[in-house]
Steps between C-alpha positions, in 0.01 A plus 500: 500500500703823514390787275656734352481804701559883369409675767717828577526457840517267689601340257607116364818362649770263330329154495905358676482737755113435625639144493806564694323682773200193507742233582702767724200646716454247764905468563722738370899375450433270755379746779198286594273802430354729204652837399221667655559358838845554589645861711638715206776525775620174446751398319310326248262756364791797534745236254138560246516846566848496412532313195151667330730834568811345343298366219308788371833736526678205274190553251434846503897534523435754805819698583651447859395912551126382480283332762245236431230575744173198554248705644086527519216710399532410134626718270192787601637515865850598297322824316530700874850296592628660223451874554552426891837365447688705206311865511759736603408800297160437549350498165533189237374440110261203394448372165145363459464209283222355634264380826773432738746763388195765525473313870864564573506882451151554671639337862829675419335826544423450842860533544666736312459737221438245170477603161344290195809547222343268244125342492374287181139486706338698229543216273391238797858452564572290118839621466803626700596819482827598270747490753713775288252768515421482907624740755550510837551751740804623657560395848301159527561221711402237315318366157206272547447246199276194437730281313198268380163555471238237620150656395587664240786293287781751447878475595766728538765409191677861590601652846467854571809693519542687845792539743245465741445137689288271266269285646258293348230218603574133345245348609315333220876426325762480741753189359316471154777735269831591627492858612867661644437600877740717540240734256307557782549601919174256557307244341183395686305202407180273645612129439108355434548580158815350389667364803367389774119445691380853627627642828858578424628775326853578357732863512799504365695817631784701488738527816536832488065542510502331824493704838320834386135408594299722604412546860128375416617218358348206664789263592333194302559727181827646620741304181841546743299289797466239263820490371668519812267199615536242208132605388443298848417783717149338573340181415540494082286328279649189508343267248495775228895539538512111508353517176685782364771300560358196305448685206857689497636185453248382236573833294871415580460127370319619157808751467436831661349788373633555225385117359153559632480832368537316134235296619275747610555712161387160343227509672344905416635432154259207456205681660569794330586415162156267504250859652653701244454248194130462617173716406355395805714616774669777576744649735560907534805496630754704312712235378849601598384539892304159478595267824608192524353393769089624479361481178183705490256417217121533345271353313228698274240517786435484850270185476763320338781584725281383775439134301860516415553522877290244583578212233871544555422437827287178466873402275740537782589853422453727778501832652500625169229797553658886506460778716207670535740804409567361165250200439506183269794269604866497636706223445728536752813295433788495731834320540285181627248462224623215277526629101269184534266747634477776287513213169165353679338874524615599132287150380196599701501851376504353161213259575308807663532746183398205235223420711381918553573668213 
């Protein structure tokens, strides 16, 4: 019996697509052999390459002056690719909104002179900052955003206005709200969250931010090599892309972004409106920056978010304890958890609070 799984990474996968790939693995389109088998030279696995390419551009509606890029390291590998490929000036701005974002800047400054322009860490990172009242400094190369926050439960509802290159990590909600990519010079995003099984990771970036890596650049994180090479340049992770591809075409068959995006609001809306109508729980998230994808929340003690834990657990509902950095539980719910899901968590948090008050 399947449960119903809210981890934030890896995370659950659309119960069609795990299908799909079962009764695909042993003989895929007739090529005698599984995915993970067959020379990512041949023509079979370079026609999946191909389409999961085609595919996300259709549902991100990528511009033809943008390349898709499937490469590895997960999206941490990407916080030194980025400074390494677009520094010219030498010197870049970070907005810290949280664990990974405060990751990003600290490897950026092995490369370049990086500033912190905005930091909600004083509040353990329970808001984003008011993108009208942050500066930047002249003569950047680049602004680093995390788009979503995973620990922590914030989102970014506002972009910061620079002239500079935006960038920002996706990771945790990459294809769950439409966002317009032509906002931003490079989008970066792991695919175990809301994508794909962990091993490949996703840039999407500007033509004209290709060919001006640095020298020290090692040529696996060099973005023009891998555009020049169809993101084949070495042996890619095949199955991940396979899967990628799987699931573009499930978010495609539901009705693209923007349906699932309804769906997902749905979703946090439920959740939500039920923590904030209960005595019991809470979540500190400032409500306006709340994500929809990672819903952190607490109940009045630490004992009972460790039962809570455990009995939702022993119910099918797992993965449900938070980070050590901000305790109790995360719920994290991406494009593949079912509203089924979230319904079945609401109804055990309801049994848990009658039976604990």
């Amino acid at each position: 019996m399947r449960v119903y799984n809210f981890a934030a990474g890896p995370s659950t996968l659309p119960l069609p697509v795990l299908e799909q790939a079962q009764r695909e693995l042993l003989d895929y389109n007739g090529t005698g052999m599984s995915i993970t088998e067959m020379s990512h030279r041949g023509k079979p696995f370079m026609a999946v390459n191909q389409e999961a390419n085609s595919l996300l551009r259709e549902l991100m509606n990528i511009p033809d002056d943008y390349s898709v890029l499937f490469v590895q390291g997960g999206a941490t590998q990407q916080f030194a690719a980025v400074p390494l490929n677009l520094l010219k000036n030498g010197k870049a701005d970070y907005i810290l909104t949280g664990n990974f974002a405060a990751k990003a800047y600290e490897e950026g400054t092995k490369y370049g002179d990086m500033s912190i322009a905005a930091s909600s860490k004083e509040d353990n990172y329970t808001y984003i900052p008011d993108m009208k009242k942050v500066t930047f400094r002249e003569g950047i190369d680049y602004v680093h955003t995390t788009y979503n926050n995973t620990i922590f439960g914030t989102r970014y509802t506002e972009l910061p206005k620079t002239d500079a290159v935006l960038v920002s990590d996706m990771s945790s909600c990459i294809l769950s709200e439409v966002v317009n990519v032509k906002d931003f010079g490079l989008i970066y995003a792991g695919a175990q969250k809301n994508i794909a099984p962990a091993g490949l990771t996703i840039v999407i970036v500007r033509k004209d931010l290709l060919g001006n890596a640095s020298p020290m650049c090692p040529v696996m994180l060099n973005y023009a090599v891998q555009d020049k090479n169809d993101s084949l340049y070495n042996t890619p992770p095949c199955f991940p892309i396979y899967m990628a591809m799987l699931v573009f075409k499930w978010i495609k068959s539901l009705g693209g972004v923007p349906a699932i995006q309804k769906i997902n609001e749905e979703k946090a809306k439920l959740l939500y409106d039920f923590i904030d109508n209960s005595s019991f729980y809470t979540n500190n998230v400032n409500k306006k920056d709340r994500s929809l994808m990672n819903v952190p929340f607490v109940a009045p003690t630490e004992e009972l978010n460790a039962k809570f834990v455990a009995e939702a657990t022993a119910n099918g509902l797992v993965s449900l304890k938070g980070h050590r950095l901000v305790g109790g539980m995360r719920a994290s719910i991406y494009n593949a958890m079912p509203i089924e899901g979230v319904k079945a968590l609401i109804d055990f948090m309801k049994k848990f609070e009658t039976e604990n008050r």
